[in-house]
N, C-alpha and C positions, 0 to 999 in steps of 0.2 A: 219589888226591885225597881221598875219604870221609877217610882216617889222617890227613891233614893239619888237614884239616875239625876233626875229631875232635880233633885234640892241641891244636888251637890254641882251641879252647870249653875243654877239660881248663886247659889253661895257662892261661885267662881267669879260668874258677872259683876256681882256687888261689892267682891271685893279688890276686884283688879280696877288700879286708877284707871280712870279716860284719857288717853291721851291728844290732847291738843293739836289740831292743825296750827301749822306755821303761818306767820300771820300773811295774806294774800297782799303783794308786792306790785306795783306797778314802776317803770322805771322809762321815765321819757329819754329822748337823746338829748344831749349833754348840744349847750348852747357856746358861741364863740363871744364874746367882749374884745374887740380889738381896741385899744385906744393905741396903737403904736404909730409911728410917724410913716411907717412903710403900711400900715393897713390902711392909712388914710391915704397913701400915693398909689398903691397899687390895689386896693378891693380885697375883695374874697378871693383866697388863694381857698384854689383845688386838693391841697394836700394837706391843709389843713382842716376842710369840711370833711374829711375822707380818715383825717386821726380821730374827729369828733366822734364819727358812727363807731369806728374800732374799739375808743377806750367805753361808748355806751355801750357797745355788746358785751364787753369784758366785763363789765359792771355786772350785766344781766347772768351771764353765764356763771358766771364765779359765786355769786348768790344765790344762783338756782344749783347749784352742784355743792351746794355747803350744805342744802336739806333745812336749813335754817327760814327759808321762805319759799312760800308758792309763790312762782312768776306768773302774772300775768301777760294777755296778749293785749300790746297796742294799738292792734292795729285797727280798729272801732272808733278809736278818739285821734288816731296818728297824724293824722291831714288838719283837722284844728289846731293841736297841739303844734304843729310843724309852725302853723299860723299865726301862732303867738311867741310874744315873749315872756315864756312862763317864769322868769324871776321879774317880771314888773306889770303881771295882767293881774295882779288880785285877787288872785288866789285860783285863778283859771284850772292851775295842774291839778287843784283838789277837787275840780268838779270833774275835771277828765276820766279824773280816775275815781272818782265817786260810780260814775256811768259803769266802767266796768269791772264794777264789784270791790274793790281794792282797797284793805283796810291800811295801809302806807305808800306814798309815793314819794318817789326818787327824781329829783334834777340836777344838773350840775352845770356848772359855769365855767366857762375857760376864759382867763380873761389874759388876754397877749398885751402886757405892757411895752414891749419892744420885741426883739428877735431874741434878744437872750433872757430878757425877765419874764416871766409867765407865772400864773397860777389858778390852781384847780380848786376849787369848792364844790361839795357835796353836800344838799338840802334833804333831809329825809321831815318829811311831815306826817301827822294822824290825819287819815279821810274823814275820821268821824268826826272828830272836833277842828280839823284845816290849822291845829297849832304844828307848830316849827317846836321838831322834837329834837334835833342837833343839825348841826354845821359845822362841817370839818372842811379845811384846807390846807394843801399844798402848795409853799411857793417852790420853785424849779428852776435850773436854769437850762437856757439850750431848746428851742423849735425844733424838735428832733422827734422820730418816731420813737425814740426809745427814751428820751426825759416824758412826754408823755404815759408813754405807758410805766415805768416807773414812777412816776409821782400816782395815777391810777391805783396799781398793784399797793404802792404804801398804803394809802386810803382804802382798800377795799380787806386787808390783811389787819394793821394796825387800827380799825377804826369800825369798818360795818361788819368786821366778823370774827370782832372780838370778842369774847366770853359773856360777857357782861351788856353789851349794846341791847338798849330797850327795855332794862331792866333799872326799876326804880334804883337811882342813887342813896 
């Protein structure tokens, strides 16, 4: 009886697919590009560092709640990363996140042309090979908490959690 017992969990194991982990996700905070005529008269505006953090978290959450990827924790590379300008250090984000464990990472760019033209790009790269696996953007209008985070929400709905994202074309 045990033999039977036995062959029949054997035969069970062997024949149920393996199911994959999602691929491990790291996701910096999302950087500003001001070239507008009022970021060059008045600086770094407060409430715009502080939509930066929001629409990163949102990034982070809404990907970690799709089951689609394990989030990593930044917070091991976070102060380097903060350090640099990860869309023009050379690849800097892929070692960051090379360090902890992360087979994709995520940055993203806001770049404020004026008070009303803006737009969001989202970098998703391979750790293991440091290629640039797609780039999406939104352009937006309106310096608002809420064209933010709608241009965000389009990009993380229409684009990193789509059906198909990461899947050979």
């Amino acid at each position: 009886m045990r033999a039977i017992v036995a062959f029949a969990f054997l035969a069970l194991l062997v024949s149920t697919p393996v199911r994959a982990e999602p691929p491990k996700l790291a996701v910096f905070d999302f950087e500003l590009l001001d070239t507008s005529l009022e970021g060059e008269m008045r600086g770094p505006q407060a409430d715009e560092h502080d939509r930066l953090i929001r629409i990163s978290d949102r990034v982070r959450r809404q990907l970690s709640e799709s089951g689609k990827f394990q989030l990593l924790d930044i917070s091991p590379v976070r102060a380097a990363a903060e350090g640099s300008n990860l869309q023009a250090c050379g690849g800097c984000d892929v070692q960051y996140a090379r360090r902890i464990g992360a087979d994709l990472v995520i940055t993203g760019v806001m770049k404020k042309i004026s008070t009303l033209i803006l737009n969001l790009t989202i970098f998703v790269r391979d750790v293991h090979t440091g290629q640039l696996i797609t780039a999406m953007n939104a352009d937006f209008r309106g310096n608002t908490d809420e064209s933010w985070t709608r241009a965000t929400n389009y990009l993380i709905r229409n684009r990193l959690l789509e059906p198909n994202f990461g899947k050979p074309q």
